[in-house]
N, C-alpha and C positions, 0 to 999 in steps of 0.2 A: 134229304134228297127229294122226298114227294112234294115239299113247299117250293123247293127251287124248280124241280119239274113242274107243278101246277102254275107258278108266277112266271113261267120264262124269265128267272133273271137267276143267278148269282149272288146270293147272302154270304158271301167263306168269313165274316169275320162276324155275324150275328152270329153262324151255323159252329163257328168254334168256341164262342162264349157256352153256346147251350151245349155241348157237348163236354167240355170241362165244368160244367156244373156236375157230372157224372163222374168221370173222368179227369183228371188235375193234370195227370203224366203224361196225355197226349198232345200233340202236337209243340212239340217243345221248342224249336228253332223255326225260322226264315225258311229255311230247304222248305219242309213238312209243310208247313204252311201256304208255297207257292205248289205245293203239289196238289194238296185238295183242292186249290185255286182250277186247276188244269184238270184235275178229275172231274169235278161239278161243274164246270164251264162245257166240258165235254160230254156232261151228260144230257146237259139242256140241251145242248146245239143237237145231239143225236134224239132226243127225246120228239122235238122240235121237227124234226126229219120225217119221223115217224105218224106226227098227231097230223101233218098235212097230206100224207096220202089219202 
């Protein structure tokens, strides 16, 4: 989250390799996967919001 917050962009498919190196059982289907898409997309955009006041 800090990488995609500091880069302004969206990594969901580096950011779930490097989290199943941890982790194997997470994100196991298409659903989960366009979720984090929409969580982290959502955080930059709100991040983003923020760092320009």
């Amino acid at each position: 989250m800090e990488r995609s917050k500091h880069d302004g962009e969206v990594a969901v498919a580096e950011t779930v390799r490097l989290i199943r190196r941890r982790r194997q059982q997470v994100i196991r289907n298409e659903e989960q996967y366009r979720f984090c898409h929409e969580f982290m997309k959502s955080f930059v955009e709100g991040c983003a919001v923020y760092t320009k006041t």
